[in-house]
C-alpha atoms as a printed R data frame, in Angstrom:
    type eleno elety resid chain resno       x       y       z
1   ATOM     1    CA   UNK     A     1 -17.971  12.916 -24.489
2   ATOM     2    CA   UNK     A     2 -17.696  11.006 -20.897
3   ATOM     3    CA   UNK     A     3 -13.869  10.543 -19.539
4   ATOM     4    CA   UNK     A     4 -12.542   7.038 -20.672
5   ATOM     5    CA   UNK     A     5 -11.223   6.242 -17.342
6   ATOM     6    CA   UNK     A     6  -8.860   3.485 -18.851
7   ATOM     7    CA   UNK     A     7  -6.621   6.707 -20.109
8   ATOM     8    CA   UNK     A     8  -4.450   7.458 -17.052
9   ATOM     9    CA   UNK     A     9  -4.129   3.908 -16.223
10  ATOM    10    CA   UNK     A    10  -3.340   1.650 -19.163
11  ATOM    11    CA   UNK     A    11  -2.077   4.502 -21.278
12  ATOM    12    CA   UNK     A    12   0.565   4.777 -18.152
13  ATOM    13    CA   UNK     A    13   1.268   1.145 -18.334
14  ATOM    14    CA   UNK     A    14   1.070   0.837 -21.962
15  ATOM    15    CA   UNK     A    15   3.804   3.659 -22.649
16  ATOM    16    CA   UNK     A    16   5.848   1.935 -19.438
17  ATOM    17    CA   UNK     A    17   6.487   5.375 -18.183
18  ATOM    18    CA   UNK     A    18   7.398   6.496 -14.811
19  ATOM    19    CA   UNK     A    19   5.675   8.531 -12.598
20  ATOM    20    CA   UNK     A    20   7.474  11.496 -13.469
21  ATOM    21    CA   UNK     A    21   7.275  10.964 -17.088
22  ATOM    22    CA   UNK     A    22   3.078  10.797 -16.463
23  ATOM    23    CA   UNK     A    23   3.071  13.778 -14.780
24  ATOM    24    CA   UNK     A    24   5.009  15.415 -18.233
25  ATOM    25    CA   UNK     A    25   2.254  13.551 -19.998
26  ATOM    26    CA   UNK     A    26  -0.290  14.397 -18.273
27  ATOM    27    CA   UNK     A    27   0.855  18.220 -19.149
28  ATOM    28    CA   UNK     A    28   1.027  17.845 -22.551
29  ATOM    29    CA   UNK     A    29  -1.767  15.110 -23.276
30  ATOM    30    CA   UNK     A    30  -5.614  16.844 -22.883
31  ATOM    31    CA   UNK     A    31  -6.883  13.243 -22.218
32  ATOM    32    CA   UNK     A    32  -5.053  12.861 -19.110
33  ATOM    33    CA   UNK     A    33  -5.763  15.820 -17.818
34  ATOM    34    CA   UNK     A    34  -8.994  15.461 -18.250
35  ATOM    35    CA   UNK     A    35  -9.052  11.841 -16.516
36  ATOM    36    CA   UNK     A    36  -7.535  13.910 -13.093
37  ATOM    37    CA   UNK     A    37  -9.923  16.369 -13.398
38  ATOM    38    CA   UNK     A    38 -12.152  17.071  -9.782
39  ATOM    39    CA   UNK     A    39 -15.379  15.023  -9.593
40  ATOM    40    CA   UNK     A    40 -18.034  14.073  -6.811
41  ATOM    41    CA   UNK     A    41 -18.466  10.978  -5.409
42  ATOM    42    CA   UNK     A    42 -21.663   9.621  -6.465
43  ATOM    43    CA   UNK     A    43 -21.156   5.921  -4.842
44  ATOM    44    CA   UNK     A    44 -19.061   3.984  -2.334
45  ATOM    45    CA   UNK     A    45 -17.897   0.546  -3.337
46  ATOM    46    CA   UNK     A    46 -15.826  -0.163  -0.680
47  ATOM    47    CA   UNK     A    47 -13.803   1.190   2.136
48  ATOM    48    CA   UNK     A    48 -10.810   2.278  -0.731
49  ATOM    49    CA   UNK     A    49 -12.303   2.363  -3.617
50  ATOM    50    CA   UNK     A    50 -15.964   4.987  -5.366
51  ATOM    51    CA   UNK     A    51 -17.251   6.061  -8.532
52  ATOM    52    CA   UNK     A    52 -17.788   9.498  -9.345
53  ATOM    53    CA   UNK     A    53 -20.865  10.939 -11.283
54  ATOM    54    CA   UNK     A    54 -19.137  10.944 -14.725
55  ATOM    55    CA   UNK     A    55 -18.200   7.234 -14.425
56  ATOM    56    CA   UNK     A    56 -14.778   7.208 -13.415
57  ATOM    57    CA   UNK     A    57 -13.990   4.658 -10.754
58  ATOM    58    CA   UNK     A    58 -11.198   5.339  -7.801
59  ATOM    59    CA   UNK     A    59  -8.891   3.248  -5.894
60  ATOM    60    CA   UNK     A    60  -7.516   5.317  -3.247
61  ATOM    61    CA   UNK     A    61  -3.412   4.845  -3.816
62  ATOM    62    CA   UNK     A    62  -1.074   3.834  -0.585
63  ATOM    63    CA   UNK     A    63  -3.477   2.013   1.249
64  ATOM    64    CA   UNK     A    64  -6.275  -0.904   1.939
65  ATOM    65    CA   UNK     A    65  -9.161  -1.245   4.076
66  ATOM    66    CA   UNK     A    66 -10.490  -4.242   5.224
67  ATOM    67    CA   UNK     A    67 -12.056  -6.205   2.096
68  ATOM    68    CA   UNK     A    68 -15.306  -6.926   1.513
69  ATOM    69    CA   UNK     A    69 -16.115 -10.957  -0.138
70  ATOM    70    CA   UNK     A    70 -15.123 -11.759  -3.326
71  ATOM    71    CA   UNK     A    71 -15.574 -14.925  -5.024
72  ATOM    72    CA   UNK     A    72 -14.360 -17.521  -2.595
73  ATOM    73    CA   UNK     A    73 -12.377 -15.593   0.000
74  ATOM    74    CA   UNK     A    74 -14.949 -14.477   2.814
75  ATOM    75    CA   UNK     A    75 -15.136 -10.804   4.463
76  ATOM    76    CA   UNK     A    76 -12.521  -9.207   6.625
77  ATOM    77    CA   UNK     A    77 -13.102  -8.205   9.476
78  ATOM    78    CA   UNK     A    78 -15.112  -4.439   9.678
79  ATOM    79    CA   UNK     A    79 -15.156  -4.257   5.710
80  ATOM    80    CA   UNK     A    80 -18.730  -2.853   6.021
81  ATOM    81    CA   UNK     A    81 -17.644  -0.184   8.739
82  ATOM    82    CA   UNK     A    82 -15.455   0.664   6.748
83  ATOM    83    CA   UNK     A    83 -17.093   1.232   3.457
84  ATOM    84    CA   UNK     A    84 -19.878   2.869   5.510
85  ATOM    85    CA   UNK     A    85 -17.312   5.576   7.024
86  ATOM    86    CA   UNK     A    86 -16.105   6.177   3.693
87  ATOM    87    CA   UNK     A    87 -19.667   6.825   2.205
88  ATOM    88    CA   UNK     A    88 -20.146   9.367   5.342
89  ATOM    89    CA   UNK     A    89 -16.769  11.410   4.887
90  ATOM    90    CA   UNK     A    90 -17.418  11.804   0.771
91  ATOM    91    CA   UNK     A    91 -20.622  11.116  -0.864
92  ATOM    92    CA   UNK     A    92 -22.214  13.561  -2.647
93  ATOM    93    CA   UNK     A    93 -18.769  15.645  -1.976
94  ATOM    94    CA   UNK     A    94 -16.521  16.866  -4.855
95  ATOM    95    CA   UNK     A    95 -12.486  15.447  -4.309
96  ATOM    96    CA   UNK     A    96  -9.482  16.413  -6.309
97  ATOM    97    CA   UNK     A    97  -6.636  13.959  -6.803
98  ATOM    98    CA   UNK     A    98  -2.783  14.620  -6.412
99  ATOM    99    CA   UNK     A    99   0.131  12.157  -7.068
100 ATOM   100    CA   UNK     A   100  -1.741   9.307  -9.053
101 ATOM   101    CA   UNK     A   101  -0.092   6.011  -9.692
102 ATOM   102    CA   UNK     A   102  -0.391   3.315 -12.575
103 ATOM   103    CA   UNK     A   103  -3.300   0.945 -12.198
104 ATOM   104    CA   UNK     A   104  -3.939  -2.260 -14.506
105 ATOM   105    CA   UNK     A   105  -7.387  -2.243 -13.975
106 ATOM   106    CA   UNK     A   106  -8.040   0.939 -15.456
107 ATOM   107    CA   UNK     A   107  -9.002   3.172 -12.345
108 ATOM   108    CA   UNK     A   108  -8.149   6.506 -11.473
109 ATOM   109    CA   UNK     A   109  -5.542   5.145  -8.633
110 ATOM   110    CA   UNK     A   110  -4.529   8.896  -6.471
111 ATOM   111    CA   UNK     A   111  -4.467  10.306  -3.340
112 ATOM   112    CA   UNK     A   112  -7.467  11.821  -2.605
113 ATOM   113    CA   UNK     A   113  -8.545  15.489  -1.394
114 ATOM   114    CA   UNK     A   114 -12.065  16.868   0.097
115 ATOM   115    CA   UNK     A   115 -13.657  18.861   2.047
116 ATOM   116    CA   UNK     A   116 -13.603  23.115   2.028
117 ATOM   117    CA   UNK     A   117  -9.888  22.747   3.527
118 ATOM   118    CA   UNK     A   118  -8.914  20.022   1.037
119 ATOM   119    CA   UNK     A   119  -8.322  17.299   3.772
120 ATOM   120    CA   UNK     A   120  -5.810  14.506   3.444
121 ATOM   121    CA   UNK     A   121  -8.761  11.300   2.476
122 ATOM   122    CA   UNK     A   122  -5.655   8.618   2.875
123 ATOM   123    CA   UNK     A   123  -4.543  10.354   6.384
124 ATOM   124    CA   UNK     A   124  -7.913  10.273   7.437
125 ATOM   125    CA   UNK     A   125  -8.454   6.528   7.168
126 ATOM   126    CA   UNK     A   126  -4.715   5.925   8.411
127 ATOM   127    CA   UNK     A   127  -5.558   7.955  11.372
128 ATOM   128    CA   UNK     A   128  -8.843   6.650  12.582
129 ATOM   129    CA   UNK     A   129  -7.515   3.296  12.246
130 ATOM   130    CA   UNK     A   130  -9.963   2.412   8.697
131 ATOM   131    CA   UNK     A   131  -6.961   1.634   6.386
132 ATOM   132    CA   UNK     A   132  -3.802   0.069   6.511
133 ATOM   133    CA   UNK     A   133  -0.590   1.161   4.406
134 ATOM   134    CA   UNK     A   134   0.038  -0.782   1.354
135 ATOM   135    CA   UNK     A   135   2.184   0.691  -1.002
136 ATOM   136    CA   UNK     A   136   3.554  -1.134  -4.482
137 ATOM   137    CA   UNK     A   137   6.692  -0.156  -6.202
138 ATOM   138    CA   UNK     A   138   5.280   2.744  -8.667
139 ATOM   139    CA   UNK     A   139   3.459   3.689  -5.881
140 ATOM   140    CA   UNK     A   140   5.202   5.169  -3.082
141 ATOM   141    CA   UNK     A   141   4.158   8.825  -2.599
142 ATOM   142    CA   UNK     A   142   3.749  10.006   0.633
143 ATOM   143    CA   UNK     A   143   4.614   6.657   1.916
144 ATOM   144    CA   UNK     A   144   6.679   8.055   5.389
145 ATOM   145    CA   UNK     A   145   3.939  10.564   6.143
146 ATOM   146    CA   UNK     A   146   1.314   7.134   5.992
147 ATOM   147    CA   UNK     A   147   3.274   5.154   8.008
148 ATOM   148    CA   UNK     A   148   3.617   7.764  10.809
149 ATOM   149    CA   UNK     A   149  -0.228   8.186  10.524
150 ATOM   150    CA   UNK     A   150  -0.748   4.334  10.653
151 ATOM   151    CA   UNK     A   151   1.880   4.068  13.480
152 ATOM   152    CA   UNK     A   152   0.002   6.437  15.841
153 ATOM   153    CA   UNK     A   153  -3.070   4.382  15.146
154 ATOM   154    CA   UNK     A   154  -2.003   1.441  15.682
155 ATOM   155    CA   UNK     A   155  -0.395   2.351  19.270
156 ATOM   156    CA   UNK     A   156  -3.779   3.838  19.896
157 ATOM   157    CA   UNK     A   157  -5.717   0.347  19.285
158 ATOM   158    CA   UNK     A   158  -8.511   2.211  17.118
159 ATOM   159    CA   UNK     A   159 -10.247   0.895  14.155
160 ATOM   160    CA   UNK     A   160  -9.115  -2.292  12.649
161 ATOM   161    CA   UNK     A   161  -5.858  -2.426  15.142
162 ATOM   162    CA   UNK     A   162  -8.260  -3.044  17.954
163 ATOM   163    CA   UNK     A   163  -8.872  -6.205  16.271
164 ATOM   164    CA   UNK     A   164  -6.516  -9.706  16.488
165 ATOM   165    CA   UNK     A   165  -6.820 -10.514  12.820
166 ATOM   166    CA   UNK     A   166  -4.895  -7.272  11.747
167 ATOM   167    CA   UNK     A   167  -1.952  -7.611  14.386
168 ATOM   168    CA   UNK     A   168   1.663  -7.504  13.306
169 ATOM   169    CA   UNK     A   169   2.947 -10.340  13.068
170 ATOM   170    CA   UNK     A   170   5.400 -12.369  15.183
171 ATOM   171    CA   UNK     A   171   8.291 -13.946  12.328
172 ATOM   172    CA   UNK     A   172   7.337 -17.088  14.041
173 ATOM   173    CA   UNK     A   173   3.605 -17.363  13.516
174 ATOM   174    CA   UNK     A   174   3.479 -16.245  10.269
175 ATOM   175    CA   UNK     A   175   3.276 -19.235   8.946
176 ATOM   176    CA   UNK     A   176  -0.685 -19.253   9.176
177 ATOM   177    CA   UNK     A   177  -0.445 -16.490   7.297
178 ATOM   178    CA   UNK     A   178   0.791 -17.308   3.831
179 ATOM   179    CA   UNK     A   179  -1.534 -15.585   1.094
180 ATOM   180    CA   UNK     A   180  -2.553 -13.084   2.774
181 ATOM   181    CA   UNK     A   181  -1.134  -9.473   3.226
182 ATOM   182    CA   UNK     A   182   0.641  -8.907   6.510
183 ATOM   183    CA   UNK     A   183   2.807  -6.492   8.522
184 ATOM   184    CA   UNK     A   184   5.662  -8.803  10.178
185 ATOM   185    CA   UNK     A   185   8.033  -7.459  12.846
186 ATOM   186    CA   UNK     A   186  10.963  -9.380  14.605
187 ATOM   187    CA   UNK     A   187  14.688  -9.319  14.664
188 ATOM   188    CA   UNK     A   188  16.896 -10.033  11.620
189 ATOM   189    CA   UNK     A   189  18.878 -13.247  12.740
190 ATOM   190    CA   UNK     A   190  20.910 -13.108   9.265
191 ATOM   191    CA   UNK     A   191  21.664 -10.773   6.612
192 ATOM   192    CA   UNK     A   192  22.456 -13.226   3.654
193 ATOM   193    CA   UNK     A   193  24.118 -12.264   0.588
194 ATOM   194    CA   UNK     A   194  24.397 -14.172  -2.363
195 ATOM   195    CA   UNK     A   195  25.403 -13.334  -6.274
196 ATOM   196    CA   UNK     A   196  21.163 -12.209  -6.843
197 ATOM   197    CA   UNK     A   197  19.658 -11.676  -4.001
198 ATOM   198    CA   UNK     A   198  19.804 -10.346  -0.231
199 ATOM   199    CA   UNK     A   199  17.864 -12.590   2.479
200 ATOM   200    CA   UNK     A   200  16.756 -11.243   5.397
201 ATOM   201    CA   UNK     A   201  16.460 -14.348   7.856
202 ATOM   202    CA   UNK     A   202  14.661 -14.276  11.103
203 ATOM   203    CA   UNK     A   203  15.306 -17.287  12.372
204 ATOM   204    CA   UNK     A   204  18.986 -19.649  12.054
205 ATOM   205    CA   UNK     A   205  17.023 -22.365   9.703
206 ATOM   206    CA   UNK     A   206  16.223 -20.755   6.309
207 ATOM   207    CA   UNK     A   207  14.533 -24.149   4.833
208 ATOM   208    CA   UNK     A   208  11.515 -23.530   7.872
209 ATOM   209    CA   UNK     A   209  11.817 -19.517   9.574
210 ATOM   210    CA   UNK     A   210  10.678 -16.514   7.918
211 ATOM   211    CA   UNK     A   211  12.219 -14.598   5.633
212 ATOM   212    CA   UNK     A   212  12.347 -11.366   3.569
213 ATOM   213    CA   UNK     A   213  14.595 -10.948   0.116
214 ATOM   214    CA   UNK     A   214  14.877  -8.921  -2.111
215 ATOM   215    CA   UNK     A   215  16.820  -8.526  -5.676
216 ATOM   216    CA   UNK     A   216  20.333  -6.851  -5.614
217 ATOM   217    CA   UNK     A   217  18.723  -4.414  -7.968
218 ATOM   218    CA   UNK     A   218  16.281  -3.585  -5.455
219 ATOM   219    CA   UNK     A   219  18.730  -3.556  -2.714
220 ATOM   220    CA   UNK     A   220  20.304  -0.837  -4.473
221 ATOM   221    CA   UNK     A   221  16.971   0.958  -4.329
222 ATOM   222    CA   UNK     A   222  16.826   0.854  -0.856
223 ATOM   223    CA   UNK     A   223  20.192   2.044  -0.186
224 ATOM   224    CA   UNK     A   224  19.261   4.979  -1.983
225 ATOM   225    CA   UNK     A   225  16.343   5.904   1.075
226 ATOM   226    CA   UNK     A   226  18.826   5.315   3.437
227 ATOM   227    CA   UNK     A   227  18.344   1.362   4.302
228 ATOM   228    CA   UNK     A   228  21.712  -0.954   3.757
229 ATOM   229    CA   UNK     A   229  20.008  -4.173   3.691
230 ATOM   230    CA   UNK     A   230  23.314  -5.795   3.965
231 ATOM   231    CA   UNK     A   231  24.175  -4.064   7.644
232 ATOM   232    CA   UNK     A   232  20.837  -5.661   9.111
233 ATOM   233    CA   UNK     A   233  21.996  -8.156  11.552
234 ATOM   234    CA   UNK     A   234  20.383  -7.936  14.329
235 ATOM   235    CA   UNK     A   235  18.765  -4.767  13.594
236 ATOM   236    CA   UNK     A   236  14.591  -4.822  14.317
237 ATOM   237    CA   UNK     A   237  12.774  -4.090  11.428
238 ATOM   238    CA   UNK     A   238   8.926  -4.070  10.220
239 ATOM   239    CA   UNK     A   239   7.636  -5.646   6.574
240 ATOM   240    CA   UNK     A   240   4.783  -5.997   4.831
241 ATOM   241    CA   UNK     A   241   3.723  -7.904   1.699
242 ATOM   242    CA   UNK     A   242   1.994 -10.940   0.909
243 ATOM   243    CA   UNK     A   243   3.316 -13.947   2.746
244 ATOM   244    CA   UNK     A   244   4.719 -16.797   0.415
245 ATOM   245    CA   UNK     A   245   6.252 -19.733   1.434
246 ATOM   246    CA   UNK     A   246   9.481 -21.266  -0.325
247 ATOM   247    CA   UNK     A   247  11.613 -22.992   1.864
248 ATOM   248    CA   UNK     A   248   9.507 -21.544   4.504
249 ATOM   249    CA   UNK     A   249   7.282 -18.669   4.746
250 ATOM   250    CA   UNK     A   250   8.697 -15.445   2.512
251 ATOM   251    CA   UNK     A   251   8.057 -12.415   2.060
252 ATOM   252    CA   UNK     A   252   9.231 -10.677  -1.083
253 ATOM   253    CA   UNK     A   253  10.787  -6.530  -0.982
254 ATOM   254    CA   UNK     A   254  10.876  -4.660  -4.392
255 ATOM   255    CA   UNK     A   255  10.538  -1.108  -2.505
256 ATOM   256    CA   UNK     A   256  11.905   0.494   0.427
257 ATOM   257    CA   UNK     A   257   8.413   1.488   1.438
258 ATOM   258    CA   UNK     A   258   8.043  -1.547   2.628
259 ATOM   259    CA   UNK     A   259  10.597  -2.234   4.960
260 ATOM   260    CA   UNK     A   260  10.925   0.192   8.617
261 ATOM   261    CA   UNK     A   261  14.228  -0.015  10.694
262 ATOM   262    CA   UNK     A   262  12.912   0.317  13.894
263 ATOM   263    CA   UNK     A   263  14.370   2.983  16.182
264 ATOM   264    CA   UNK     A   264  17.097   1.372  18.592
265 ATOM   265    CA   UNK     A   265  18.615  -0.743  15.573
C-alpha cells in the first residue's frame, strides 16, 4: 500500500500537536513512521521542494530558494539555477529526514540528509548561497546553525546574495517591498509598548516608517531565547517576514527566529 503523504502533515495539524508531541506520535503511530521513512529522489520541482519514487512530495523545512512562476507572480531571480543545483546534489540519491515540521499542504516538510556521510541538504543551499532562511513558528529547528550558514554567504556575495533583488533591506526603502518576503536591517528608533502588543519602530513617525510588532504573548516567547524586545532602543537588529503595510510598511514577529540582535547592540 503506497505512503499517504497527507499523514505527517494534516494528521499533525489536525490533532494541533506540537512538535514534540509528533515526535511521541510518530513513535507510537506505524503510519507516521512510515511517512519519515528514507526514500530517493526521483524528481526536482523546484529549488526546495522533490518527489520521491513512492510518491511522497518534500518541502525542505527552514528555508526558500528563489521561486519559480506561479499564476500571476513572475520568476525570481536564478529560480532555474537553483532547481537545477538541487536536481545535481540529489536525484536518483536516497535522503533521510530529521526534525520535520507541520505542513498544510500535506508534504513531508524536514530537514533533509544525503550523501554516504549524511550531509546537511539545508546547510548546503545556505552555504553556496541557493536558499535563504525562512523559518515559521512550528518550525524553528536548527534555525541559529542556518542563519550562521546564510550569514557567511551572504558576506561572501555567492549565489542569490550576489544579486540586488535579494539584498537586505534598508527600513527606509522597504516600502517597495510590501508582499513580498524580505530580510530588513536598521536601527530600532522606538521600542513601543502598549496593553497587546510591542512595536519595534525604525523611524520617529509610526503612521509612514517601518515597523516590526509582535503580540505580548509572543514577546514572552522571545524573552525566553534570550531577546527582551522591550530593551531594544537603539539596538541594531535584522527581520524577516513578509512586508505589510498598516500605517506604514510592517512587518509582523510570532518567533524569535526571526529577529537577530546584531553584535555591538
Amino acid at each position: 500500500m503506497p505512503i499517504n503523504r497527507r499523514h505527517f502533515g494534516m494528521g499533525v495539524l489536525a490533532s494541533g500537536l506540537s512538535l514534540a508531541q509528533a515526535g511521541l506520535a510518530r513513535s507510537q503511530s506505524p503510519a507516521l513512521t512510515d511517512f519519515l521513512e528514507p526514500g530517493t529522489v526521483s524528481d526536482v520541482l523546484s529549488g526546495d521542494s522533490f518527489v520521491l519514487e513512492d510518491g511522497r512530495q518534500v518541502r525542505l523545512a527552514g528555508i526558500e530558494a528563489p521561486r519559480a512562476a506561479q499564476g500571476e507572480a513572475s520568476a525570481q531571480p536564478l529560480s532555474q539555477l537553483a532547481r537545477i543545483n538541487l536536481q545535481e546534489l540529489i536525484r536518483g540519491k536516497t535522503v533521510k529526514f530529521v526534525d520535520p515540521a507541520p505542513d498544510r499542504f500535506g508534504r513531508l516538510r524536514a530537514h533533509v540528509l544525503w550523501g554516504r556521510e549524511q550531509n546537511w541538504l539545508q546547510g548546503e543551499l545556505l552555504g553556496t548561497g541557493m536558499a535563504r532562511v525562512r523559518t515559521w513558528n512550528d518550525d524553528q529547528a536548527r534555525a541559529e546553525q542556518m542563519l550562521t550558514t546564510e550569514h557567511t554567504a551572504r558576506a561572501a556575495k555567492i549565489g542569490l546574495w550576489a544579486r540586488a533583488f535579494y539584498a537586505v533591506r534598508d527600513p527606509e526603502a522597504v516600502s517597495a517591498a510590501v508582499g513580498s518576503y524580505q530580510i530588513v536591517e536598521g536601527e530600532v528608533v522606538d521600542a513601543s509598548i502598549t496593553k497587546k502588543m510591542v512595536y519595534l519602530n525604525f523611524g520617529t513617525d509610526w503612521r509612514r516608517d517601518f515597523t516590526a510588532q509582535a503580540d505580548k504573548k509572543t514577546a514572552k516567547l522571545f524573552a525566553k531565547a534570550g531577546i527582551n524586545m522591550a530593551g531594544l532602543s537603539g539596538a541594531m537588529i535584522r527581520v524577516r517576514g513578509t512586508i505589510r503595510y498598516r500605517n506604514g510598511p510592517m512587518l509582523w514577529l510570532n518567533h524569535p527566529a526571526q529577529l537577530e540582535v546584531l553584535a555591538g547592540s
